[in-house]
mmCIF entry with sequence, helices, sheets and N, C-alpha, C, O atoms, coordinates in Angstrom:
data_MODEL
# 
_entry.id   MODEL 
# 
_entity.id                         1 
_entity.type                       polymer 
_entity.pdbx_number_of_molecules   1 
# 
_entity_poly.entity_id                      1 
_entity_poly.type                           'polypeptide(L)' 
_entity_poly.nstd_linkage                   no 
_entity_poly.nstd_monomer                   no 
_entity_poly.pdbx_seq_one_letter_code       
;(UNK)(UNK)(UNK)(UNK)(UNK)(UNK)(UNK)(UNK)(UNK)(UNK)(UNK)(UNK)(UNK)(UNK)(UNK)(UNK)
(UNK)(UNK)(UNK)(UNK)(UNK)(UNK)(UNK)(UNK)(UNK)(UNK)(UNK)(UNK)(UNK)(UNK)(UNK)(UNK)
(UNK)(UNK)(UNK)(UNK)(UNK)(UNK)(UNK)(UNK)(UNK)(UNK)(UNK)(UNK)(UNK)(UNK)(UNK)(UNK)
(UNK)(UNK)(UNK)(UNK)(UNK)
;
_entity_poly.pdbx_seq_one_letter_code_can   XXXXXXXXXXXXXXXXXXXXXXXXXXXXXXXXXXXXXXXXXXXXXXXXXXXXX 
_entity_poly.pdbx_strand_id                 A 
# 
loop_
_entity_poly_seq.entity_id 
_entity_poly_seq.num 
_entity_poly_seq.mon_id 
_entity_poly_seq.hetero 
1 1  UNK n 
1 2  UNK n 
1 3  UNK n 
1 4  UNK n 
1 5  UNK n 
1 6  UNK n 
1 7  UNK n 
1 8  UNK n 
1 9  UNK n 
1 10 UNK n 
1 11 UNK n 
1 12 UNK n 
1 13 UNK n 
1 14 UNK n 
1 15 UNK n 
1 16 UNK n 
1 17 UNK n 
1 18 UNK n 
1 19 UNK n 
1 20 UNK n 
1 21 UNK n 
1 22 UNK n 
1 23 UNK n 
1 24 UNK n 
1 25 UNK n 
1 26 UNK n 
1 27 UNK n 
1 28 UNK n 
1 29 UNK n 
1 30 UNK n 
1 31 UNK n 
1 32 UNK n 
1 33 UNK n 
1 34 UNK n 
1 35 UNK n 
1 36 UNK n 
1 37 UNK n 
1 38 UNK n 
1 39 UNK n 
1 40 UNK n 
1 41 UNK n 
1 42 UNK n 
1 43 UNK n 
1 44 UNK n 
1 45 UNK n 
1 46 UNK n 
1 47 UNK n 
1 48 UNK n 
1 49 UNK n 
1 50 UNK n 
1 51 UNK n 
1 52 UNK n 
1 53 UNK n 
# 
_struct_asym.id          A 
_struct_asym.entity_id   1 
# 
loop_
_struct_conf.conf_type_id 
_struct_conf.id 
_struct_conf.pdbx_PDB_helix_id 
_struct_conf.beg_label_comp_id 
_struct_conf.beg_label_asym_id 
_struct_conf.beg_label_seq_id 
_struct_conf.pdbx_beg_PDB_ins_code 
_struct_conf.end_label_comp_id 
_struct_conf.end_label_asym_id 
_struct_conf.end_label_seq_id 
_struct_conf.pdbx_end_PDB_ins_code 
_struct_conf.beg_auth_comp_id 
_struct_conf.beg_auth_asym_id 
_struct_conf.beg_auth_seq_id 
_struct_conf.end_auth_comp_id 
_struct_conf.end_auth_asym_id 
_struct_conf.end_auth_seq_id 
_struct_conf.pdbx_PDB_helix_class 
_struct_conf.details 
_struct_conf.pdbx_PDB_helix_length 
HELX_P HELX_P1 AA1 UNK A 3  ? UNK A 20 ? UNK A 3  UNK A 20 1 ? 18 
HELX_P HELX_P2 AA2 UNK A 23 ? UNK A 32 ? UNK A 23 UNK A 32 1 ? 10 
# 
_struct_conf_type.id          HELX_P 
_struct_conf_type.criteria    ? 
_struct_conf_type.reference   ? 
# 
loop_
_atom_site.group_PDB 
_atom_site.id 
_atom_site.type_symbol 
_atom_site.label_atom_id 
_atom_site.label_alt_id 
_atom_site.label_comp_id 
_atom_site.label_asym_id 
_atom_site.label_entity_id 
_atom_site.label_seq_id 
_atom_site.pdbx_PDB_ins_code 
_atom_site.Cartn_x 
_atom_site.Cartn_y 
_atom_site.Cartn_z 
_atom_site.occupancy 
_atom_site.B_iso_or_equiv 
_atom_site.pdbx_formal_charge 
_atom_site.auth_seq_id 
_atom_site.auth_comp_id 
_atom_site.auth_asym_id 
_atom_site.auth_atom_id 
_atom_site.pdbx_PDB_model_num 
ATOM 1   N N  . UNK A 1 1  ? 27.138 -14.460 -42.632 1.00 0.00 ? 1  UNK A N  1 
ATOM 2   C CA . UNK A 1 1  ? 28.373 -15.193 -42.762 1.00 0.00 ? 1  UNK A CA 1 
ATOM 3   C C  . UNK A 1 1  ? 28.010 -16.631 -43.107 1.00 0.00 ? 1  UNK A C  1 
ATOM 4   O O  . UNK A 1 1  ? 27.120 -17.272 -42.548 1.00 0.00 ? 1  UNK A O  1 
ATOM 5   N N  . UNK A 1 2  ? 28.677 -17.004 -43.944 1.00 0.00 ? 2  UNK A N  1 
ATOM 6   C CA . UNK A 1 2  ? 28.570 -18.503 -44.425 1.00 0.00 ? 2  UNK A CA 1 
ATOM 7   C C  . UNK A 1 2  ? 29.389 -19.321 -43.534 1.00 0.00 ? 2  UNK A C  1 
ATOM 8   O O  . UNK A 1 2  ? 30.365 -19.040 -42.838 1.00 0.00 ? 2  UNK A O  1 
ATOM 9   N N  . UNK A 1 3  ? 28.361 -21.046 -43.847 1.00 0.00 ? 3  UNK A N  1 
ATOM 10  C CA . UNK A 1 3  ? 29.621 -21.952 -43.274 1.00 0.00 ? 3  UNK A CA 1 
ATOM 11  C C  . UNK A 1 3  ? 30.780 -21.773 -43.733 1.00 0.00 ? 3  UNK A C  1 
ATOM 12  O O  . UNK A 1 3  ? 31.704 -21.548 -42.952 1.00 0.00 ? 3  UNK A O  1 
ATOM 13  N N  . UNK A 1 4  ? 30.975 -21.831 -45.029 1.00 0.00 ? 4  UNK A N  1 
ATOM 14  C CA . UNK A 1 4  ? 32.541 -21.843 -45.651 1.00 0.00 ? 4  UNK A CA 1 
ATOM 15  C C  . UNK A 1 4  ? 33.549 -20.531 -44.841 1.00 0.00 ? 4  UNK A C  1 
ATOM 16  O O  . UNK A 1 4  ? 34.745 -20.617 -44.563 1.00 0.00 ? 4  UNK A O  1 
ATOM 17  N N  . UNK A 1 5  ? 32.642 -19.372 -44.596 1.00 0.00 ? 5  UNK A N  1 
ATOM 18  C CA . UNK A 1 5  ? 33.221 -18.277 -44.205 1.00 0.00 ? 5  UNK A CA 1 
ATOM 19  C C  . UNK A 1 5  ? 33.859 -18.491 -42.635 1.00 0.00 ? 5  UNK A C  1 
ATOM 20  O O  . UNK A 1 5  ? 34.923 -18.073 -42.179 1.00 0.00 ? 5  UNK A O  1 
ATOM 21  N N  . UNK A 1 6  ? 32.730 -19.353 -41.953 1.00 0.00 ? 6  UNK A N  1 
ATOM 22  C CA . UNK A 1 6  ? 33.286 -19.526 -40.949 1.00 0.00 ? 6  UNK A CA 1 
ATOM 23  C C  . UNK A 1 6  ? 33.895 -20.500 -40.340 1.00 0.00 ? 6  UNK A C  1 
ATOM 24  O O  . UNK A 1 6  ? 34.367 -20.638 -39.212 1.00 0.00 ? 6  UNK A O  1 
ATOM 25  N N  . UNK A 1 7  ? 33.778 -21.385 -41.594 1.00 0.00 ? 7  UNK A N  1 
ATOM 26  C CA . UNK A 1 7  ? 35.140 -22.611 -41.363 1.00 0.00 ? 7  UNK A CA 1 
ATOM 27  C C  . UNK A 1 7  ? 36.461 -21.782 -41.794 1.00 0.00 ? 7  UNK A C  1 
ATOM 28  O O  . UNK A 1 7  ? 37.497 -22.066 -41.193 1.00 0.00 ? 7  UNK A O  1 
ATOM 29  N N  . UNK A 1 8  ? 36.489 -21.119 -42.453 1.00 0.00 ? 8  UNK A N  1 
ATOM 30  C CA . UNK A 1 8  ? 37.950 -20.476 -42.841 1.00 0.00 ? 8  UNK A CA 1 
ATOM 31  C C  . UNK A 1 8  ? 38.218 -19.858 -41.592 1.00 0.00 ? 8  UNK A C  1 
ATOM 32  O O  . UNK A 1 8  ? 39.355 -20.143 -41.215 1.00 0.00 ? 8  UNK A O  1 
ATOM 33  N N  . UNK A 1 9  ? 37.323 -18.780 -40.444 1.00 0.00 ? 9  UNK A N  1 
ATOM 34  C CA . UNK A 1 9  ? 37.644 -18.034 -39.890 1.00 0.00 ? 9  UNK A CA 1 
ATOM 35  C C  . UNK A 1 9  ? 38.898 -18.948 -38.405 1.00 0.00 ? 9  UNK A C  1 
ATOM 36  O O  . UNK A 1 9  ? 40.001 -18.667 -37.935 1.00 0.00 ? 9  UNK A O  1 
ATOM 37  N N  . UNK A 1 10 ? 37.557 -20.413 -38.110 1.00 0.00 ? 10 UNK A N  1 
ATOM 38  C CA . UNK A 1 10 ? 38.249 -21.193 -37.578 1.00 0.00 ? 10 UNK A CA 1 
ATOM 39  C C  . UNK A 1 10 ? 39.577 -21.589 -37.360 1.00 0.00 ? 10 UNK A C  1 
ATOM 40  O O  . UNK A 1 10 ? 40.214 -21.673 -36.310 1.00 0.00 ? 10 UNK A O  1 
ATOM 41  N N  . UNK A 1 11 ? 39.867 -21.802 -38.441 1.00 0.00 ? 11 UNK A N  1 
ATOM 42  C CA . UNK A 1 11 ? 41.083 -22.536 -39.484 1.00 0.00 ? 11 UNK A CA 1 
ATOM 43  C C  . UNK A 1 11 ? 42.149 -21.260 -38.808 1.00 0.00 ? 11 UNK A C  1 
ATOM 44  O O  . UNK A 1 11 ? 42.956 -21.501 -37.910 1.00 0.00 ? 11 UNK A O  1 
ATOM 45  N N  . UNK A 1 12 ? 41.953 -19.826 -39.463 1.00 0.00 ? 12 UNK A N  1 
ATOM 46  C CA . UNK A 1 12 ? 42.801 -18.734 -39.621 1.00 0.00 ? 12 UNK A CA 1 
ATOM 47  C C  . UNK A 1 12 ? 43.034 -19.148 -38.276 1.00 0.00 ? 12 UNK A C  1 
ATOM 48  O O  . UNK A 1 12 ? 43.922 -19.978 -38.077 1.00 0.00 ? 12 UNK A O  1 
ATOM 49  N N  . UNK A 1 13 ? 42.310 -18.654 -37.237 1.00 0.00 ? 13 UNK A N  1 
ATOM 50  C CA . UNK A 1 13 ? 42.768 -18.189 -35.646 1.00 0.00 ? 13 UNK A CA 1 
ATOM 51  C C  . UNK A 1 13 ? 43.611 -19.646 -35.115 1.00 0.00 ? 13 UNK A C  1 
ATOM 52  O O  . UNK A 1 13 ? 44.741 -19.447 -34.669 1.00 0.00 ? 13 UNK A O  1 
ATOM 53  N N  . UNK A 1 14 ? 43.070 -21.209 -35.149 1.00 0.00 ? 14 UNK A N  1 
ATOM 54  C CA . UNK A 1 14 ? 43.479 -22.068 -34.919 1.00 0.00 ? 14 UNK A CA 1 
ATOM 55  C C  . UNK A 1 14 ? 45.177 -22.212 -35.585 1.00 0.00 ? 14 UNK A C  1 
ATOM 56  O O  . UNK A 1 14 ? 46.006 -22.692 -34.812 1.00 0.00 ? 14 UNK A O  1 
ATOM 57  N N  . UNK A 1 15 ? 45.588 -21.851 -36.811 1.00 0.00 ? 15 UNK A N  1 
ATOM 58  C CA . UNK A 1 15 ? 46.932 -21.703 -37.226 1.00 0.00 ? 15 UNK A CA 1 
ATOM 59  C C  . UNK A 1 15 ? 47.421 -20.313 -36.599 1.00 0.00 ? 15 UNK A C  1 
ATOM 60  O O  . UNK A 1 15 ? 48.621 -20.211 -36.342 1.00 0.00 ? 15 UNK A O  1 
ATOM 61  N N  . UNK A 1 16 ? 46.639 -19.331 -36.361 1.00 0.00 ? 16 UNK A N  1 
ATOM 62  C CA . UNK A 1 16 ? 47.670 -18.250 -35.612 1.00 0.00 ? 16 UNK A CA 1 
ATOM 63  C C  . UNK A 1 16 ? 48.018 -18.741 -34.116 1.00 0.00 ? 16 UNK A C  1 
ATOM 64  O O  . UNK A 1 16 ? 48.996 -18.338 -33.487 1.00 0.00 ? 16 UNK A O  1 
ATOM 65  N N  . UNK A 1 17 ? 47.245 -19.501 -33.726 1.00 0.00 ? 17 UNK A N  1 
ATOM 66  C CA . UNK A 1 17 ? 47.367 -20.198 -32.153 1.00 0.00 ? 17 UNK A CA 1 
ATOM 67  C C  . UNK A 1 17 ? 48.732 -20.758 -32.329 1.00 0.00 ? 17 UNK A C  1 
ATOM 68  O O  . UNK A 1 17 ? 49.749 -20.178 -31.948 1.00 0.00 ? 17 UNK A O  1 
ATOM 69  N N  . UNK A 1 18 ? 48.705 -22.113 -33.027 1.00 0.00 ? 18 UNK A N  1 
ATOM 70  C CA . UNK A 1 18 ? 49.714 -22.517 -33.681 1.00 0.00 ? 18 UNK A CA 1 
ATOM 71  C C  . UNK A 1 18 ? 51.130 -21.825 -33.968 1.00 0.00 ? 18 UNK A C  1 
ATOM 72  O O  . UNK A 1 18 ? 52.244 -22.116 -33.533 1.00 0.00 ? 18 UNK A O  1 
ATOM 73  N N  . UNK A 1 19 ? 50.896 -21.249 -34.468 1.00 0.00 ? 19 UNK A N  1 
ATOM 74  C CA . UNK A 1 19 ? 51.807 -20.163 -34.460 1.00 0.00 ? 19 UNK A CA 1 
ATOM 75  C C  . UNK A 1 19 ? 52.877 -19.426 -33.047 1.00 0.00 ? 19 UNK A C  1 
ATOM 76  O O  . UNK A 1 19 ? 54.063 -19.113 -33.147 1.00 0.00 ? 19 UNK A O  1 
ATOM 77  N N  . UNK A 1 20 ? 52.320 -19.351 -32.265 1.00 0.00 ? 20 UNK A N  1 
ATOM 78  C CA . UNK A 1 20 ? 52.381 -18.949 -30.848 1.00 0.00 ? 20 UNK A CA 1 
ATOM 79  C C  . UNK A 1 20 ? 52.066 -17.629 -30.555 1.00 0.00 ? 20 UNK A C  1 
ATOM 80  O O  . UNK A 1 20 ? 52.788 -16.917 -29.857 1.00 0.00 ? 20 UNK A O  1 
ATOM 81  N N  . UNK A 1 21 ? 50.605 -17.127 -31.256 1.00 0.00 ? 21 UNK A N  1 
ATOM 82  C CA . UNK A 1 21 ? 49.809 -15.884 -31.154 1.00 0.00 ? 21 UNK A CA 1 
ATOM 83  C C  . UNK A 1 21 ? 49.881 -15.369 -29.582 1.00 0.00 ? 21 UNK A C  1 
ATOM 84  O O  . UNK A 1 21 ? 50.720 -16.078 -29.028 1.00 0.00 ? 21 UNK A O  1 
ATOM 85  N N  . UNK A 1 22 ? 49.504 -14.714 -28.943 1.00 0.00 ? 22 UNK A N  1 
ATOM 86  C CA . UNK A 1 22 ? 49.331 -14.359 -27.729 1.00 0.00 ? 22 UNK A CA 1 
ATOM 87  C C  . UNK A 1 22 ? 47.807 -13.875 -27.859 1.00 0.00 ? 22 UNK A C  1 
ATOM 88  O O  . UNK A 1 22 ? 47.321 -13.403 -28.886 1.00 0.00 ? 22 UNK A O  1 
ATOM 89  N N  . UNK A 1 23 ? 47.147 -14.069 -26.664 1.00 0.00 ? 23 UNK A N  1 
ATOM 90  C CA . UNK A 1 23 ? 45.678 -13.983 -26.350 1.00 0.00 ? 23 UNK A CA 1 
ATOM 91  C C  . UNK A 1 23 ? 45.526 -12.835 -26.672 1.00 0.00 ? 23 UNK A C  1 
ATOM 92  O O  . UNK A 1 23 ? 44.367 -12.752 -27.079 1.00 0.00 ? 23 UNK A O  1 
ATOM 93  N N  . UNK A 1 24 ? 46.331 -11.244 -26.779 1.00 0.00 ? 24 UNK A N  1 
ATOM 94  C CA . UNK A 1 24 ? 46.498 -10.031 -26.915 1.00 0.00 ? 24 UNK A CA 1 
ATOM 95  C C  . UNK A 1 24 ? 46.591 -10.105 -28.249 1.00 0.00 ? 24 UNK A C  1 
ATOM 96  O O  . UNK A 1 24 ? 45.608 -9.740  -28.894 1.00 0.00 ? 24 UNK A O  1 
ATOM 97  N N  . UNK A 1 25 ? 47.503 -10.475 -28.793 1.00 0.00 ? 25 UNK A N  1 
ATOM 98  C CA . UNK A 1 25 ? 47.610 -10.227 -30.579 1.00 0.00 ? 25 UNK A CA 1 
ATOM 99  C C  . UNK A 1 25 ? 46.502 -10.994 -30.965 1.00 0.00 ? 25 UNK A C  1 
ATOM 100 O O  . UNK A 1 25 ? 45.803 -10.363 -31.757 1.00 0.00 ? 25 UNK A O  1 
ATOM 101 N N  . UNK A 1 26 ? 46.123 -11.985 -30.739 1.00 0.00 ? 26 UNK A N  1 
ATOM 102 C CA . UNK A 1 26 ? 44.944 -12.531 -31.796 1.00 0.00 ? 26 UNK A CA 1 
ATOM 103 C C  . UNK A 1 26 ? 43.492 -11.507 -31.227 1.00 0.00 ? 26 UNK A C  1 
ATOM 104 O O  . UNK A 1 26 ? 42.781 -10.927 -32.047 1.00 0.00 ? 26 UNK A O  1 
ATOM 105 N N  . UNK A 1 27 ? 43.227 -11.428 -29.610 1.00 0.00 ? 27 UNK A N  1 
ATOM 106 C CA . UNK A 1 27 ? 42.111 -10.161 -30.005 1.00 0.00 ? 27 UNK A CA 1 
ATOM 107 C C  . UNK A 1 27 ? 42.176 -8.903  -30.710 1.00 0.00 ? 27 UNK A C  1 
ATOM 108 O O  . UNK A 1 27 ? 41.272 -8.384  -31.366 1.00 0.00 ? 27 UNK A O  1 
ATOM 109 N N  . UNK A 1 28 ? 43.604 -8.373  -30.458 1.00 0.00 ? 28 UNK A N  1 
ATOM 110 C CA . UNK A 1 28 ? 43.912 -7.224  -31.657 1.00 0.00 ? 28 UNK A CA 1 
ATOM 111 C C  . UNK A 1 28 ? 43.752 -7.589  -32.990 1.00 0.00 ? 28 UNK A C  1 
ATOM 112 O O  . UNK A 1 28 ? 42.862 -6.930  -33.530 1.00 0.00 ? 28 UNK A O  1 
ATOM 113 N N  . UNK A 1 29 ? 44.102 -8.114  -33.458 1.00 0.00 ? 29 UNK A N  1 
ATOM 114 C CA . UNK A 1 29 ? 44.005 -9.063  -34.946 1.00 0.00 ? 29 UNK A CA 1 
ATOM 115 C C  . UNK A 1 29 ? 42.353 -9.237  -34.989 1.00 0.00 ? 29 UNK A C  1 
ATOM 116 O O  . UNK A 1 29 ? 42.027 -8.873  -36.119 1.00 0.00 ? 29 UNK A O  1 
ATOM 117 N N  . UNK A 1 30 ? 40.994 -9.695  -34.137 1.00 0.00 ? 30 UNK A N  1 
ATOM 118 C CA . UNK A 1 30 ? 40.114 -9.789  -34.842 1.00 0.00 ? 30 UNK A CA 1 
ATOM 119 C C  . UNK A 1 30 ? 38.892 -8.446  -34.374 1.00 0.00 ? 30 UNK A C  1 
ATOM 120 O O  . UNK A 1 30 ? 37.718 -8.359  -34.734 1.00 0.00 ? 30 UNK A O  1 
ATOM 121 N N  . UNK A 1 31 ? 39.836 -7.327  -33.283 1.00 0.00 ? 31 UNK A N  1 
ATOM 122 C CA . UNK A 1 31 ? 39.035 -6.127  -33.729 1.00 0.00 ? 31 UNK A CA 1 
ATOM 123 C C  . UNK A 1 31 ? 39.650 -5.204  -34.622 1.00 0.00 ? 31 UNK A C  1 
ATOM 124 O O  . UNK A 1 31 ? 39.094 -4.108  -34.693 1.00 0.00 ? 31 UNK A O  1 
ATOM 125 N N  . UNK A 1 32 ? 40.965 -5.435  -35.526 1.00 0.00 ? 32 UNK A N  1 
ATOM 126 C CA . UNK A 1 32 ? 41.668 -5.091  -36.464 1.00 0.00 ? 32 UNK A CA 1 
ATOM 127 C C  . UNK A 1 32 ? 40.637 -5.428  -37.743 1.00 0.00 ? 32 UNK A C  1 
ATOM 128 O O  . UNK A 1 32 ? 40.349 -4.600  -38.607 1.00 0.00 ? 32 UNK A O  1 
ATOM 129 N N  . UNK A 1 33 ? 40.328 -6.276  -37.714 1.00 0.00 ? 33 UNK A N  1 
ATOM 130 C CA . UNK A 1 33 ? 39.339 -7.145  -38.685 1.00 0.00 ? 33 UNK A CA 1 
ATOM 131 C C  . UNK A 1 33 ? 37.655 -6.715  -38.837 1.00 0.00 ? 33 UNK A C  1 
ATOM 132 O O  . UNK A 1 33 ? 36.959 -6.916  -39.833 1.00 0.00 ? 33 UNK A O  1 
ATOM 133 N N  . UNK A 1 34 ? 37.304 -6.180  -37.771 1.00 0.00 ? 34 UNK A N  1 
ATOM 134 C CA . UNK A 1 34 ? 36.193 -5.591  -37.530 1.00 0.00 ? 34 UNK A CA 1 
ATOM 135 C C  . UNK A 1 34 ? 35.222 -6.938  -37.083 1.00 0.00 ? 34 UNK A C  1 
ATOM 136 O O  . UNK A 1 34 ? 34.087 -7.094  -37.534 1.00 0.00 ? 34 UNK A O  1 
ATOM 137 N N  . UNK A 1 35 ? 35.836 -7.822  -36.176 1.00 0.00 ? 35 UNK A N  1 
ATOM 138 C CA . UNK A 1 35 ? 34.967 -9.223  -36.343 1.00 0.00 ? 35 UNK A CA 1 
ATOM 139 C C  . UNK A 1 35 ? 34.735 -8.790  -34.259 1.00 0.00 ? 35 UNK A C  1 
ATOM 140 O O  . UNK A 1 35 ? 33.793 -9.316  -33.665 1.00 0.00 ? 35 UNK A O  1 
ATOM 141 N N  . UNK A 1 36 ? 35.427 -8.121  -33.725 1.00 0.00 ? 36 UNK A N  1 
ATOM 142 C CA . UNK A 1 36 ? 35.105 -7.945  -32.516 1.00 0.00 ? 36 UNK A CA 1 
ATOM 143 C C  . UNK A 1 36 ? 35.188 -6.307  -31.793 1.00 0.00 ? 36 UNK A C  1 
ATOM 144 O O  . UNK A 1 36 ? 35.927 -5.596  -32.473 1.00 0.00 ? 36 UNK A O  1 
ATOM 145 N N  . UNK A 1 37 ? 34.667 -5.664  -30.728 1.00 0.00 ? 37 UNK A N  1 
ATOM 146 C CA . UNK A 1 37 ? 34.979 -4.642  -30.954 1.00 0.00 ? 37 UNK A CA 1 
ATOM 147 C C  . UNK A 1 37 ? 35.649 -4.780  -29.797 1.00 0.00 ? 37 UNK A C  1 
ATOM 148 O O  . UNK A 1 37 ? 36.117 -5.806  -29.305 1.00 0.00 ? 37 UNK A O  1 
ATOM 149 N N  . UNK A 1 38 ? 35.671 -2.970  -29.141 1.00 0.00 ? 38 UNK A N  1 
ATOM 150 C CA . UNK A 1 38 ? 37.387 -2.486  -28.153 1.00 0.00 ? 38 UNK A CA 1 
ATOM 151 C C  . UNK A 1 38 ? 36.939 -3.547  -27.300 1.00 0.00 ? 38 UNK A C  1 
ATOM 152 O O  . UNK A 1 38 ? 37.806 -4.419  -27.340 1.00 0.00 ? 38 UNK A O  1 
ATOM 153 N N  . UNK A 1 39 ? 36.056 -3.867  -26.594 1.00 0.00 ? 39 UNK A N  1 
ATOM 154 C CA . UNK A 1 39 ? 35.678 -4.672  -25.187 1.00 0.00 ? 39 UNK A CA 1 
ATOM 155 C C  . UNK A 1 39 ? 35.530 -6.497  -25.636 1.00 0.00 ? 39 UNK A C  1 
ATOM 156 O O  . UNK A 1 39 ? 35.164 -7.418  -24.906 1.00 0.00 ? 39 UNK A O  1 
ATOM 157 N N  . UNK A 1 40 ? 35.872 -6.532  -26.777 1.00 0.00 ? 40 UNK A N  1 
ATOM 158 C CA . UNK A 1 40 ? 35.766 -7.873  -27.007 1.00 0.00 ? 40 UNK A CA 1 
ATOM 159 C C  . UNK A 1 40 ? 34.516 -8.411  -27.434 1.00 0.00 ? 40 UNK A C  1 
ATOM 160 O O  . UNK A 1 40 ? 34.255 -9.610  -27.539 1.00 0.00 ? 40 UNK A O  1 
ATOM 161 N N  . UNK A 1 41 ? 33.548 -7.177  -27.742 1.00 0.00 ? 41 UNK A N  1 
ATOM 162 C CA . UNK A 1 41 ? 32.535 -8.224  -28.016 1.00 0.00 ? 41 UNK A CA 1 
ATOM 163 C C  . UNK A 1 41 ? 32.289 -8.185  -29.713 1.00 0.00 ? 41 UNK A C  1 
ATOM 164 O O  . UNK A 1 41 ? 32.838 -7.344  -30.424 1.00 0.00 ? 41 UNK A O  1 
ATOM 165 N N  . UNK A 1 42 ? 31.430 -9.169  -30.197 1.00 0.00 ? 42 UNK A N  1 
ATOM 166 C CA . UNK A 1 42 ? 31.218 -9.786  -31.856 1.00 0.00 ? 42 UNK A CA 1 
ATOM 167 C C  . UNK A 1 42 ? 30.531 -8.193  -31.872 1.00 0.00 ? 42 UNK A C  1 
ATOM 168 O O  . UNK A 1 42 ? 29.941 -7.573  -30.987 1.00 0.00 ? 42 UNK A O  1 
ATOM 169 N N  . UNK A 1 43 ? 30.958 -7.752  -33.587 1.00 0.00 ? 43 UNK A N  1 
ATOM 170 C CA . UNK A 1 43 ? 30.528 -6.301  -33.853 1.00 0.00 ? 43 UNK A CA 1 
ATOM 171 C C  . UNK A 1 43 ? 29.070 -6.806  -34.232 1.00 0.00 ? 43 UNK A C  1 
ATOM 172 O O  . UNK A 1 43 ? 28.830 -7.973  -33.922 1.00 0.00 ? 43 UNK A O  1 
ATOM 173 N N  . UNK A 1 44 ? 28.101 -6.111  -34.837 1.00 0.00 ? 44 UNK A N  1 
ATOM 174 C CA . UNK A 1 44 ? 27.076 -6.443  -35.456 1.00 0.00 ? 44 UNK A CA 1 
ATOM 175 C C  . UNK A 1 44 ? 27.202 -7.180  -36.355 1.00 0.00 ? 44 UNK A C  1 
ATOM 176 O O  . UNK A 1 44 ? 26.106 -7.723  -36.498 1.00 0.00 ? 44 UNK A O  1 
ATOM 177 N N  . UNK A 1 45 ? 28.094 -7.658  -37.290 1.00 0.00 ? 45 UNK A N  1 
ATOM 178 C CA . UNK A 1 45 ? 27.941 -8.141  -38.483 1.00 0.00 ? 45 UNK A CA 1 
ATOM 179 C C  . UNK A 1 45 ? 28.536 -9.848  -38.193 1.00 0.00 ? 45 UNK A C  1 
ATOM 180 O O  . UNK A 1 45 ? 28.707 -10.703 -39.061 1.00 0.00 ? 45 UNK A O  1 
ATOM 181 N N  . UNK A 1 46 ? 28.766 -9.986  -36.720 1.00 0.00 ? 46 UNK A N  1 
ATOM 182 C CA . UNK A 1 46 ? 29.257 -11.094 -36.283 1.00 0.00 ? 46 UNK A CA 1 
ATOM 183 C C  . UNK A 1 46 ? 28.444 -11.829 -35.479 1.00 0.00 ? 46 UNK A C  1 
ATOM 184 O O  . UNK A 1 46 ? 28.724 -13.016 -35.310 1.00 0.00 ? 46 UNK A O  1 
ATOM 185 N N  . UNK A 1 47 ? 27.244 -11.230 -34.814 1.00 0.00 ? 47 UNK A N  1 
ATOM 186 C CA . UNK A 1 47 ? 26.746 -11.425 -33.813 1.00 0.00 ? 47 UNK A CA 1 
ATOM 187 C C  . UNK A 1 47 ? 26.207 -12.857 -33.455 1.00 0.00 ? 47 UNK A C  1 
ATOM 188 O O  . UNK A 1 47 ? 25.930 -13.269 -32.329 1.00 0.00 ? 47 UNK A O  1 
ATOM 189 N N  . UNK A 1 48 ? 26.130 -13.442 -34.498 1.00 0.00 ? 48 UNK A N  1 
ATOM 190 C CA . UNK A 1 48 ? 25.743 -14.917 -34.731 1.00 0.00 ? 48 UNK A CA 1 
ATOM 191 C C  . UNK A 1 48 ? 26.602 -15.943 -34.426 1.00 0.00 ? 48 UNK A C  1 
ATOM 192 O O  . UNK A 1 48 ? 26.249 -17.108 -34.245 1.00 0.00 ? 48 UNK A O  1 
ATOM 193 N N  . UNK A 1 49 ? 28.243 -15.332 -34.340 1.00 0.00 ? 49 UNK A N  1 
ATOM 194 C CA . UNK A 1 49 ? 29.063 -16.395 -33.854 1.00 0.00 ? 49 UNK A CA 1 
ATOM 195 C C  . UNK A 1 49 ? 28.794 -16.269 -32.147 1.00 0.00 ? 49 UNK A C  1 
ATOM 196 O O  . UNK A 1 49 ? 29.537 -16.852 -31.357 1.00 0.00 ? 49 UNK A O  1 
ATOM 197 N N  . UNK A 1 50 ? 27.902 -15.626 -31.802 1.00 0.00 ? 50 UNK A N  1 
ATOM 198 C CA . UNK A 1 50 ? 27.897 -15.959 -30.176 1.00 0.00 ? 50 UNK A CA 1 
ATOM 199 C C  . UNK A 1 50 ? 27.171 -17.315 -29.916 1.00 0.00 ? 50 UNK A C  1 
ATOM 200 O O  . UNK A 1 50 ? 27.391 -18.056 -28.958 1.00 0.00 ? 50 UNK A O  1 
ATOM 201 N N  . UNK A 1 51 ? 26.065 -17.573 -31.145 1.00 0.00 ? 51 UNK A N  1 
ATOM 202 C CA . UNK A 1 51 ? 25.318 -19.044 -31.041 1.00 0.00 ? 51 UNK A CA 1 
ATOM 203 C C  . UNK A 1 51 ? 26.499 -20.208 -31.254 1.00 0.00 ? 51 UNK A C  1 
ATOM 204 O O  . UNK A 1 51 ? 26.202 -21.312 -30.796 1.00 0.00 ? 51 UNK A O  1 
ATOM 205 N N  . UNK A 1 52 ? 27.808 -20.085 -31.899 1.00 0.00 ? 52 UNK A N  1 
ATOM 206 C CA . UNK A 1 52 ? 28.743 -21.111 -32.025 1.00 0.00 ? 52 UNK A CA 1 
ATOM 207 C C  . UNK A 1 52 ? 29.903 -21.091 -31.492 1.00 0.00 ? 52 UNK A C  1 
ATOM 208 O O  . UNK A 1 52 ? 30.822 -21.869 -31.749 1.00 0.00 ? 52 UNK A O  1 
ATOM 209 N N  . UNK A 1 53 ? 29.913 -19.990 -30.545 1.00 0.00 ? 53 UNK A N  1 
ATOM 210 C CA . UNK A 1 53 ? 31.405 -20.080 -29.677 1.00 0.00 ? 53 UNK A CA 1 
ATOM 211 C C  . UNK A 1 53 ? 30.963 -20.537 -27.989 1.00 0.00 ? 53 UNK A C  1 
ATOM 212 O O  . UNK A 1 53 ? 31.840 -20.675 -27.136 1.00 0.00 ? 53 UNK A O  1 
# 
């Protein structure tokens, strides 16, 4: 994943917050996405955002 990729990802979740997401819809929304899995954790292809969250 790139910076650019993960400045966008930022951006996305920070405007769905905004929005008035619920802690439930935005984790549904990013294992919908394949960016987390059922238990919440980063899938393999994410695993690197654990060094920046």
């Amino acid at each position: 994943m790139s910076e650019k990729d993960l400045k966008e990802l930022m951006n996305l979740v920070k405007q769905e917050l905004k929005n008035g997401v619920t802690k439930e819809e935005a984790l549904r929304s990013l294992v919908s996405a394949g960016i987390l899995d059922d238990e919440g954790h980063y899938t393999k292809t994410y695993k690197e955002l654990d060094t920046v969250s």
